[in-house]
N, C-alpha and C positions, 0 to 999 in steps of 0.2 A: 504494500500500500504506500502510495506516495508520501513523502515525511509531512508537507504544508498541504495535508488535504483537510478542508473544509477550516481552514484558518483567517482571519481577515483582521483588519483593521492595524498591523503593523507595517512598519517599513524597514528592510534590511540595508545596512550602510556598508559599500566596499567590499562584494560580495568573492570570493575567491570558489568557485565552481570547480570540484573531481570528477571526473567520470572515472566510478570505481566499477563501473561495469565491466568497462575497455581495460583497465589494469588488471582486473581480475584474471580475464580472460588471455592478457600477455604474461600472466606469472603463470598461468596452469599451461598457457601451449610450452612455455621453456623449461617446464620440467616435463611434459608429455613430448617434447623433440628432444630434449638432452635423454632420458632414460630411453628414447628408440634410437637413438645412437649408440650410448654403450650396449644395450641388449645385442644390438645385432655385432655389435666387434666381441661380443664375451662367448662364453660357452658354457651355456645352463645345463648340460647332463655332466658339468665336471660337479655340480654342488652333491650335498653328501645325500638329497632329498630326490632329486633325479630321476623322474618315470623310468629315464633309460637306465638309468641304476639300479630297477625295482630288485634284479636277482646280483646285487653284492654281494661279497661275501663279508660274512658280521660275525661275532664268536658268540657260539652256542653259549644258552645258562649253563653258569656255573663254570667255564670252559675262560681261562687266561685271567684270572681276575684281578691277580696281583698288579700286573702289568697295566688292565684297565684304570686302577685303584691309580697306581703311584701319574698316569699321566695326569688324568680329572683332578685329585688333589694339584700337581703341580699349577695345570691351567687355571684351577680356580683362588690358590693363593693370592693372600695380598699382597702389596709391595714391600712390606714391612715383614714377611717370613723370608726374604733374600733369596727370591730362589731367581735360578738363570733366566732371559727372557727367550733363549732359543731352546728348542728339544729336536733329539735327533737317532730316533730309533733306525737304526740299524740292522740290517741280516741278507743270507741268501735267499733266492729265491724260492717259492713256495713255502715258507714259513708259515706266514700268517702277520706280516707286517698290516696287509691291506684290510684284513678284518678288526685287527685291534683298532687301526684308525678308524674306520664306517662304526665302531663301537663307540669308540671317543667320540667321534662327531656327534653321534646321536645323543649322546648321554650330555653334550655339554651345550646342543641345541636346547633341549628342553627344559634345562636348567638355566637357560641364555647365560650360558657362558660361552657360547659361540658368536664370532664375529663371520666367519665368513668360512669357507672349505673348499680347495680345487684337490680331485683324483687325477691324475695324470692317467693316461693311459695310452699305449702304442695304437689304439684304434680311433682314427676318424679326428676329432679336432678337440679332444681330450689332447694330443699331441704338441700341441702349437701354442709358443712360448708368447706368440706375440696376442695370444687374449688372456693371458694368465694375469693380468693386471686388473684390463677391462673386467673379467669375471668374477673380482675380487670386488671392484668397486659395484658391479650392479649388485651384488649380493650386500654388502653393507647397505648401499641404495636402500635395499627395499630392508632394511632392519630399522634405520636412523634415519626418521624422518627429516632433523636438523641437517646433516648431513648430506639426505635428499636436494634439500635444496639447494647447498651450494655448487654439488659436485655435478647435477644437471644443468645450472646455469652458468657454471662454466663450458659446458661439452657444447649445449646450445649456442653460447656464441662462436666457439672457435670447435667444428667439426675434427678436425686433424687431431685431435688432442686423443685419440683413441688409437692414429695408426703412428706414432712416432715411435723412439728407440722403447728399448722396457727401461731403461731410468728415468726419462721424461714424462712415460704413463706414470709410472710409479709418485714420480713426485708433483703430475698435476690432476691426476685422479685419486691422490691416497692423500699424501703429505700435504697438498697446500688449504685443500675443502678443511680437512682436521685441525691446520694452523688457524684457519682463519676463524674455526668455532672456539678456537682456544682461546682467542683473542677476545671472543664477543662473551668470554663468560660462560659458554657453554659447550664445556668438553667432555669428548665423547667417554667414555667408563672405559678403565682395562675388559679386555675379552682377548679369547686366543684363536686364530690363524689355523685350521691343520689344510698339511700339505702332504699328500700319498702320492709315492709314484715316482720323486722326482726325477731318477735315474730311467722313465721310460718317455720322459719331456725329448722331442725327438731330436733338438739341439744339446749336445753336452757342452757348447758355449754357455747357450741358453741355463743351463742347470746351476755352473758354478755364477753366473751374474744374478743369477735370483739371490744365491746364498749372500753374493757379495752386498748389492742393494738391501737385502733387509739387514743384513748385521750395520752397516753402514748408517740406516736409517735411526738403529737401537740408539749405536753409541751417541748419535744427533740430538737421541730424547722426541725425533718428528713423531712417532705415532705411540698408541696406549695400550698397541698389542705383544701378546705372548706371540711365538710361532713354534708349530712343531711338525719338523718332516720326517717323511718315513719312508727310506727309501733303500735297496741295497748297495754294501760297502764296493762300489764303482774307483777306482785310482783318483780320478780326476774332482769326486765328489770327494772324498778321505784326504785330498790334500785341501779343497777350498775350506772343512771345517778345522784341519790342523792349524789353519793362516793364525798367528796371534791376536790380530783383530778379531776372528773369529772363534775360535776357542776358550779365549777367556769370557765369553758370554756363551755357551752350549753346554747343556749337559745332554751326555748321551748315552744309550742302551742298545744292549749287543741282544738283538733276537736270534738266538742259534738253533740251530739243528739237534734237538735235548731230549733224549730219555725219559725227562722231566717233566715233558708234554706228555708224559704216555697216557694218566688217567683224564687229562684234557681230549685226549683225541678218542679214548673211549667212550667219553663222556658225545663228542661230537658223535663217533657212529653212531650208536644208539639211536639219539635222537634222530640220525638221518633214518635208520631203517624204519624206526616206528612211521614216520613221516612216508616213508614208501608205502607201505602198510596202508596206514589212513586212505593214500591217494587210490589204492586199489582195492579200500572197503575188505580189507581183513586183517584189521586191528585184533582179531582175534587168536590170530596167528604170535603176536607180539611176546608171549611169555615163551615160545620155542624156536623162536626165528628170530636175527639167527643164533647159534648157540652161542655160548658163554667159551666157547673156542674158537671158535670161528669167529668172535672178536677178539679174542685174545691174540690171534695167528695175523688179525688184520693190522691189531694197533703195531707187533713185533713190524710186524713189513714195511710198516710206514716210518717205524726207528727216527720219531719225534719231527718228520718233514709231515706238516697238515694238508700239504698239497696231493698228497697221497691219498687221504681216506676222503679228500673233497672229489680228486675222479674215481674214487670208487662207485662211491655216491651216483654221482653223474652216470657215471658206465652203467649199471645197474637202472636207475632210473628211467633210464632212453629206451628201454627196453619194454616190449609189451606185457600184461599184470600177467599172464603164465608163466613170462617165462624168467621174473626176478630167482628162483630160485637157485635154477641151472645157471644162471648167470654168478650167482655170487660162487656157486660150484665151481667153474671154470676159473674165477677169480682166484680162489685159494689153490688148487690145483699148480696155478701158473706159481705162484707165491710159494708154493713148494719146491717149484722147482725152475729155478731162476736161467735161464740161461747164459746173464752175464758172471763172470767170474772174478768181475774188479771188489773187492773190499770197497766200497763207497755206498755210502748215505742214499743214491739216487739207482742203485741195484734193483731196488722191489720196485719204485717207480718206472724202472726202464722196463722190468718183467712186466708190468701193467700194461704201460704202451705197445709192448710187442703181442701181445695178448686182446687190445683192441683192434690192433693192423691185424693178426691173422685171423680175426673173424671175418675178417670182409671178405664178402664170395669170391671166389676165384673168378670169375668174370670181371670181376669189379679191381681188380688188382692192378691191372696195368693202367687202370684210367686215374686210380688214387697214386699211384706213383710220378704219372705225369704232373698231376695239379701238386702234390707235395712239391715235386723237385723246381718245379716253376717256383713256387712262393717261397722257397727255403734258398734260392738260386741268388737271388741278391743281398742277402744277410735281412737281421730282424732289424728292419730302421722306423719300423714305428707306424709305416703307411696299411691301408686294406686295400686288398685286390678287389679292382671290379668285376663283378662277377660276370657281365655282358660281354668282357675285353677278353678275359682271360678264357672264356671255356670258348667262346667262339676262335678265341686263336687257338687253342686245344685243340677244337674238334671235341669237344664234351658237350652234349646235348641235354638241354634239363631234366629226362627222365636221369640220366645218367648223373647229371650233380645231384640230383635229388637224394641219390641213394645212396650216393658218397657222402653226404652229410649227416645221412639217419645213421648210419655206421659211424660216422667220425663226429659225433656229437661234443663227445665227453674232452675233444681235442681241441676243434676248430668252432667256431663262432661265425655264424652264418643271418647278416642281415637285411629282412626284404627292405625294397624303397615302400615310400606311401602307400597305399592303393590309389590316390587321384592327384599323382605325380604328373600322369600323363592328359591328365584333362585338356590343357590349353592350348596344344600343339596345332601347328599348321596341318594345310591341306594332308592327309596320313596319305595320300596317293602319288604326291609328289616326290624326287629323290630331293635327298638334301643338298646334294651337288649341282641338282639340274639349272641348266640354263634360265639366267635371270635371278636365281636363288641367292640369298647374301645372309646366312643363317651364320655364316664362319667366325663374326667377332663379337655373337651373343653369348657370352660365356655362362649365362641361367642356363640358356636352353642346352647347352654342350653339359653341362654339370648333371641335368635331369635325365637325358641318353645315356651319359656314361654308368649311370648307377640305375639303368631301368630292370635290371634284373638284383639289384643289390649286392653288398660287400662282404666281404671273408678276410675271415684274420683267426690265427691261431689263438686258442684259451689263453694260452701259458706261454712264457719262454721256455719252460725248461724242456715244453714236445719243439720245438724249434733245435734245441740244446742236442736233443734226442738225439733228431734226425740228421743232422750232419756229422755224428759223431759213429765212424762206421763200428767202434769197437763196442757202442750202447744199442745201435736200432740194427746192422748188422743187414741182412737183405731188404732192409728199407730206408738204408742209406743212399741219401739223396745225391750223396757225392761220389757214389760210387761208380767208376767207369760205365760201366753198362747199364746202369739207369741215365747217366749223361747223352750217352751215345742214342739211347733211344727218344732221348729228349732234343737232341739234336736234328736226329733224322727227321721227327717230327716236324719238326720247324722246316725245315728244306722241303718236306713233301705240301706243305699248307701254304709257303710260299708261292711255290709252281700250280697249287689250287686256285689261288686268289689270283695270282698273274695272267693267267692263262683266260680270265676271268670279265679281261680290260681289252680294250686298248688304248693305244695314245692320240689324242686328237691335239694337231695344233702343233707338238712337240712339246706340249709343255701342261698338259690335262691331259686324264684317265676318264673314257666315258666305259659305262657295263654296257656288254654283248647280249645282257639280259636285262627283261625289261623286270623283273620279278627279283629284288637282291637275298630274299629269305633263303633262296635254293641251295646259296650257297652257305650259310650259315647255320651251325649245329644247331644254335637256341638261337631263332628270329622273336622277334618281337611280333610281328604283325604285319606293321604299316610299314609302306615301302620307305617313307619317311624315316623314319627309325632305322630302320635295317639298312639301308643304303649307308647310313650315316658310320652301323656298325661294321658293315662288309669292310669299307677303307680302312676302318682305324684297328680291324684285327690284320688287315695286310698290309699297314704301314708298319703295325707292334712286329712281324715276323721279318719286316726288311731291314728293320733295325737293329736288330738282337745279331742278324747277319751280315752286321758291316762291322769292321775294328774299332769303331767309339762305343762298344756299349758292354761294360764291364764282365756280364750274360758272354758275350763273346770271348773274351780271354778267359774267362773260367773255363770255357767247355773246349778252347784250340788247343790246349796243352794234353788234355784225354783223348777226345775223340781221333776214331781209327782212321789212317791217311784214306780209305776209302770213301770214308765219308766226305772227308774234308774235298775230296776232289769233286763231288756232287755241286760242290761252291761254285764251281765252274759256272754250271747250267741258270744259275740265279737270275731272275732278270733284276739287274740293281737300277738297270734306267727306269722302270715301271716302278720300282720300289723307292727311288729318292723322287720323284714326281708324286708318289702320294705320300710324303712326308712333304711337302713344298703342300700341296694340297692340302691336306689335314692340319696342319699348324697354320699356314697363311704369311702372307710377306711380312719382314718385320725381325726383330730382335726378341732373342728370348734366353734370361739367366734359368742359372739350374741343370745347365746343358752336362750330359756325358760325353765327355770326351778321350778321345785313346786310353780308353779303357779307364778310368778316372770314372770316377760315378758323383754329377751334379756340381764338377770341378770348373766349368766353364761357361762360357757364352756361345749362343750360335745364331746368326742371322742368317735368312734365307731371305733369296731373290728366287725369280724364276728362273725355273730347271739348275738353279744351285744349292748350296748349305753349306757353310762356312762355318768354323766352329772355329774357338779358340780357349789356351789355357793362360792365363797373365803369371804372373809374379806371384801371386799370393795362394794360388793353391800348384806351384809348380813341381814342390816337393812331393803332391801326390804320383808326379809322371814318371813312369819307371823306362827308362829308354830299353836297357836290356830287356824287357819283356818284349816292347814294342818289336827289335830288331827280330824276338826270335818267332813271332807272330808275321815278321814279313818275309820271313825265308820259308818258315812251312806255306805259306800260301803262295808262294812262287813255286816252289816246288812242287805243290799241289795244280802247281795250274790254275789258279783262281787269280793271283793277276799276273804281270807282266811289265818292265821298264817301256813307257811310253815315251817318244819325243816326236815331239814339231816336227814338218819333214822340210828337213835342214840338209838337203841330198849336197850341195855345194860344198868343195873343199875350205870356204873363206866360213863356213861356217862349222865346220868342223876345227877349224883352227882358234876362230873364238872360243869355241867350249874348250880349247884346252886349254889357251891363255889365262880365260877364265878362272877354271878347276886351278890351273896354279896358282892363283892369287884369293883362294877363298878361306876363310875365318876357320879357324881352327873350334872354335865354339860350335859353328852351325852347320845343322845336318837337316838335309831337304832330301825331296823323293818323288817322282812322278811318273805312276802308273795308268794301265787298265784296268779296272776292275769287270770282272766278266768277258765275255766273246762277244763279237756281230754286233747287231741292234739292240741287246742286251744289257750292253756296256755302258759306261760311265768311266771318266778321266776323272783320277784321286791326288791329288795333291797335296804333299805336309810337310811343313821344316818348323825346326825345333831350335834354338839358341841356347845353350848350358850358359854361358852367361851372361845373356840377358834375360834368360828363365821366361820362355814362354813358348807355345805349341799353338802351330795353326794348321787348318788344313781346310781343306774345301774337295766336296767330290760334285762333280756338275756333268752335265747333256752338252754344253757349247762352251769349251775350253779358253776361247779366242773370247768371249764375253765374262768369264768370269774372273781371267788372271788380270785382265786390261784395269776390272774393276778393284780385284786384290791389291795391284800395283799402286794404283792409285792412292785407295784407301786404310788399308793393309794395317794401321796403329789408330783408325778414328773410324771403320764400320761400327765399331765394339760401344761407341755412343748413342746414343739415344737423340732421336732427333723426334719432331712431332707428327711425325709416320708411324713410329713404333708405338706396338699397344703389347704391354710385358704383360702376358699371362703367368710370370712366375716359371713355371720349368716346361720344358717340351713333352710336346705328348708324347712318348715315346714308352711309357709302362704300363704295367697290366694293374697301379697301384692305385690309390686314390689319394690325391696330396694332403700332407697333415692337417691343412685349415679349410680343405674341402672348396678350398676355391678354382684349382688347379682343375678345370673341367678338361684344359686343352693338354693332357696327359693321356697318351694311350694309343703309341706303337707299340709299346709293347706293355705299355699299361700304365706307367705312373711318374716316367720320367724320362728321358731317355732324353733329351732336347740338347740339339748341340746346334748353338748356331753360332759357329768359329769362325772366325776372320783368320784367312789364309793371307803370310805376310807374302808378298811379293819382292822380296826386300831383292831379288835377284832371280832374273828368270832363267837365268843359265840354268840354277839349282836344280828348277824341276824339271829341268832334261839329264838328271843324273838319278841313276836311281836310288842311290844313297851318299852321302858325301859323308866324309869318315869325321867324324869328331868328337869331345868332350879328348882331345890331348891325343887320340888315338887310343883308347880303349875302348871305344867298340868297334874296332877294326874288322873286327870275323862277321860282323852283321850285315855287311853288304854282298848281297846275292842276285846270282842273276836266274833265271829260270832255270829247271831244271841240272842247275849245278851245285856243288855239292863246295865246292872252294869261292872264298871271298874273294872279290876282284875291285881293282881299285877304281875307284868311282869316277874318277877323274878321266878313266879311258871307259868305262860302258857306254857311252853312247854313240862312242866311236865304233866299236868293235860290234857293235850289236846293229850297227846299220840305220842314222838317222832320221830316215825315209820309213822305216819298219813300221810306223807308229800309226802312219794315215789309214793302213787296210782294214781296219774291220769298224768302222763309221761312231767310234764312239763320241766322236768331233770331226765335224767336215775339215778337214785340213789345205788350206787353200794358200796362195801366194801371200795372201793378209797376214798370215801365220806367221809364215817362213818371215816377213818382215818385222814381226812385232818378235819377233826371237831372237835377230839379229840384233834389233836395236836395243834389248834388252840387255845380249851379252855387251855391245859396246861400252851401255850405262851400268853394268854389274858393279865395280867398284863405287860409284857414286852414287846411286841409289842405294847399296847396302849399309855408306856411311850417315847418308838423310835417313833409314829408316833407324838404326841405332839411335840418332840425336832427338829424335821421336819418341823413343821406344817407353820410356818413362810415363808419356800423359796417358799410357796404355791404363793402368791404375786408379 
């Protein structure tokens, strides 16, 4: 009701008029647009409350109480009982670190003595360091209404303030909103911080900066909270808490592998199996099942690791209600009799795992060792495989992943997308490549395809531990020759599937031979839309893995049989680097794999090229010795071959030697063929030991891509307002940690190498190797089928400079022969401009 309704006969003097309507309504949209900013930079299933957390694991009643006891009292202490303001439990894995935290958290939620909770976790964006701030402030946000308002009315005027470094989050979403209520009189209460996981945060920069930042903050006096992490004793973690600035504020607790736990973990079966029980309505069963032995024989197996009777649990559970019994039968059975013979804590664990792998039907065997050795193939870095990437480069069809997962339950973690993920998609008849289509730099809609059939990822590290470890999983070692070899073949047969599949229009675009793309895909989606979108980006994931920048590749050159390797030959790599130029899109892109380096690079692509590069800062990843002995077996294999310009003239023959004798003892270049015929592709790479950096570039039109290398060669690697950074190249079967990485997925989750090849000297890559780093790696320079090192400086001679034009991997024309001429003339002066350069590379 109006204030002066039905008032009269006064007069107001010098009236000062608020419309507290309009203010009202500008304080509630800036804390309704500040909290939809952090929300969306945070990550709500890390908090301890978490729908997606509903199945954590949490310690049974009565089950760790000590432990629970001493953290809650610490966290709830006042300032006046002296106790540290860091905590820092410690242990191996499958302990039980993560349940005593989700205990803590809860116990000190509801007693608000909780401030805030992030679980770290290797899956999905539980991983990713850079919301670990943001998720800390939305979670205070919605605690501390005073709080609320300053830390949203900051975000609302300055957006960025959620994606800066994590010290800058740290100190203008935590430290400055708390300074500034500190100041107004109203400061926030001690509460405590827990932190689970840290060691699985998928940066171990990222890990030890967190520890640093908060200890940092402590000794500041900026904020009112305890912190307490729980994470295993990792090198790099055990020295950030030994730092003196760090340790004189941490107390810490060693969760071991303990005998100690035995009546705790009895304590846990128990209650699991009664719970089995319940679930299949025969609670009745509960005073004879199972025996007071057969817990006793389970606790002995699990020898105080709780990760043990958690997959029993599990194993058992998965299992339809006939047939828990046999099940826990076969359990004890294997427990009796262990296959491995190491004395070690994780024995009756490994006899468990080998005990769920040989259940699975022998038809299902060879499909569960392809998917194993794929997702154990790159190491455990925290990513999930997509599941649309990876089984359709497989060749695994969803009845077939289906049944690999009801079997591998109790191991791997299998999660569907939405159900109405795919509601809002374009025309479903159209290809996503087709003509007029510009679907390429929507990175939602690539994000919503890549995960249309959803993610995988292992329970545990220690089934990852397992399985690389031939002396623990034994014929379901992932790394064992013969499961590589058939992992490989794989990939060369699904190759020449999807190739076979195209052709090249234009020279520089893949159009289908079919108008129907499901046909060729194990698990289609449906719509041609979809599936067109997946067909390329399983046959870009398999052209990648099968070139020398993708780490996948050096793993498997060193095993696999020369028979194999000579199958390389047949690859069509021109069809395969045009649908990586296709699927990733023109433009720059970090996170790149390069010479076998995994995420150590940059790589921009042009049409019909790909350029990659390694700088200064990650160069100590490049192992030259590996590289050199990776380029003699595929010369020897027949997979490439020393290419040059065709330089048939003796005056050009006499520049390369002039040349070669005047080249840098530091730098080593190379320039091949990769493939036969129209198949083919020109590969070019040099390296500088000291200028410490690796370039290469493989391209369709040779005479277009070095003109550009030359030119640009220390400044493609910038970022100009062309380039749109999707963060890493698609090139894996993974899903990226912050889940934004939609344009991942040659081979599923990373693979992106977009190098800038230096051109510092074109002689170079008319050699096939140039002998450097002082001459130690002299024996590295090979030439096809020979078996002795030859000095690089005469292979282009001896090999015939003209040799290079016959089989069209580049039209080789007079343009050539001239821009290679004048290249040798300028070799010395251009090699010194690119050196005086080489620096703003950084």
């Amino acid at each position: 009701m109006p204030a002066l309704e039905g008032a009269h006969n006064f007069v107001i003097h010098n009236p000062t008029i608020y419309n507290t309507e309009s203010h009202s309504h500008t304080s509630n949209g800036h804390v309704s647009d500040g909290i939809a900013i952090i929300y969306e930079a945070s990550t709500p299933e890390a908090a301890v409350d978490a729908k997606e957390r509903s199945y954590a694991p949490s310690c049974y009643p009565s089950t760790r109480e000590q432990y629970i006891e001493d953290i809650t009292n610490w966290a709830m202490a006042t300032d006046s009982d002296d106790v540290m303001p860091l905590f820092w439990m410690k242990g191996p894995a499958g302990v039980g670190k993560s349940a005593i935290a989700q205990t803590c958290a809860e116990k000190l939620k509801e007693s608000g003595h909780l401030a805030a909770a992030f679980f770290f976790s290797v899956s999905g964006r539980r991983s990713d360091h850079t919301r670990f701030f943001p998720t800390l402030a939305h979670q205070l946000a919605a605690l501390l209404p005073d709080y609320r308002e300053v830390v949203t009315g900051r975000v609302a005027i300055d957006r960025t303030l959620v994606d800066k470094t994590m010290s800058a989050q740290y100190k203008s979403l935590i430290v400055a909103p708390l300074q500034e209520l500190k100041e107004k009189g109203r400061e926030v209460q001690q509460r405590t911080i827990i932190i689970d996981g840290l060691d699985e945060c998928a940066s171990k920069t990222a890990q030890v900066e967190i520890i640093d930042i908060i200890a940092s903050s402590i000794r500041a006096g900026f904020t009112p909270f305890r912190w307490a992490f729980f994470s295993r004793e990792e090198a790099h973690i055990i020295d950030a808490f030994k730092a003196p600035l760090v340790s004189t504020l941490t107390q810490s607790v060693f969760l071991p592998i303990s005998r100690e736990a035995d009546k705790e973990i009895e304590t846990y079966l128990r209650g699991g199996f009664i719970n089995i029980l319940r679930r299949r309505d025969f609670l009745d069963l509960a005073s004879s099942w199972p025996s007071d032995e057969d817990i006793r024989n389970l606790v002995e197996a699990a020898a105080g690791l709780f990760a043990h009777p958690a997959t029993v649990i599990r194993f058992i559970d998965n299992h339809p209600s006939s047939d828990f019994k046999e099940i826990l039968k076969a359990v004890l059975i294997s427990i009796a009799n262990p296959n491995s013979q190491l004395a070690s804590p994780y024995a009756e664990l490994d006899s468990l795992y080998m005990l769920i792998l040989r259940r699975v039907p022998e038809d299902l065997v060879p499909s569960v060792q392809l998917l194993l050795s794929d997702m154990a193939i790159e190491g455990f870095d925290g990513s999930s495989w997509r599941v649309a990437t990876i089984c359709n480069a497989l060749g695994i069809s969803e009845f077939i992943f289906r049944r690999i997962c009801q079997h591998l339950r109790p191991v791997i973690t299998f999660q569907t997308p939405p159900p109405d993920s795919l509601n809002d998609l374009p025309d479903p008849t159209h290809s996503f490549y087709g003509p007029g289509m510009s679907y390429n730099d929507d990175s939602a809609l690539k994000y919503t395809l890549f995960n249309v059939h959803g993610t995988l990822n292992f329970h545990h590290k220690s089934f990852f531990d397992f399985l690389i470890d031939p002396s623990r999983s034994s014929d379901f070692c992932v790394t064992a020759p013969a499961i590589r070899n058939r992992v490989f073949e794989s990939r060369i047969q699904q190759q020449f599937r999807f190739a076979s599949s195209y052709t090249i229009q234009g020279g520089s675009a893949l159009v289908s031979r079919e108008d129907n793309s499901s046909s060729l895909l194990a698990w289609p989606q449906g719509s041609e839309f979809v599936d067109s979108f997946l067909k390329l980006w399983a046959f870009s994931f398999h052209s990648f893995r099968l070139v020398p920048d993708h780490p996948y590749f050096y793993q498997l050159f060193e095993t696999v049989s020369s028979s194999l390797l000579r199958k390389l030959a047949q690859v069509d790599y021109r069809k395969g680097l045009i649908s990586r130029v296709m699927v990733n899109g023109l433009g720059l892109w970090t996170g790149a794999s390069v010479a076998g380096c995994f995420r150590a690079g940059v790589c921009r692509y042009t049409e019909g090229s790909e350029f990659k590069c390694i700088n200064k800062d990650n160069y100590d990843r490049f192992s030259s010795s590996a590289f050199y002995r990776m380029i003699k077996k595929l010369e020897i294999a027949g997979v490439i071959r020393p290419w040059h310009p065709q330089l048939g003239s003796s005056r050009a023959s006499s520049l390369l030697r002039d040349f070669s004798s005047r080249k840098s003892q530091s730098k080593n270049s190379g320039l091949y063929k990769y493939g036969h015929g129209d198949k083919s592709v020109i590969w070019y790479w040099e390296f500088d030991t000291k200028e410490r950096y690796f370039h290469g570039f493989q391209t369709v039109n040779f005479k277009e891509a070095m003109a550009y290398y030359k030119a640009d060669k220390f400044t493609m690697w910038d970022w100009d307002d062309s380039d749109v950074d999707t963060g890493d190249d698609g090139n894996d079967d993974k899903s990226d940690r912050d889940d934004k990485e939609e344009d991942k997925a040659e081979d599923g989750d990373t693979s992106d190498d977009r190098n800038r090849v230096e051109g510092k000297d074109r002689p170079n890559y008319q050699l096939e190797v140039v002998n450097g780093d002082n001459g130690k790696e002299g024996e590295t320079c090979m030439s096809s089928g020979q078996n002795e090192p030859r000095n690089a400086s005469t292979v282009g001679i001896e090999d015939g400079i003209a040799d290079g034009a016959d089989e069209g991997a580049c039209s080789d024309d007079g343009d050539d022969t001239a821009m290679a001429e004048n290249a040798f003339r300028e070799g010395t002066e251009f090699e010194g401009k690119a050196s005086r350069n080489h620096p703003d590379e950084d």
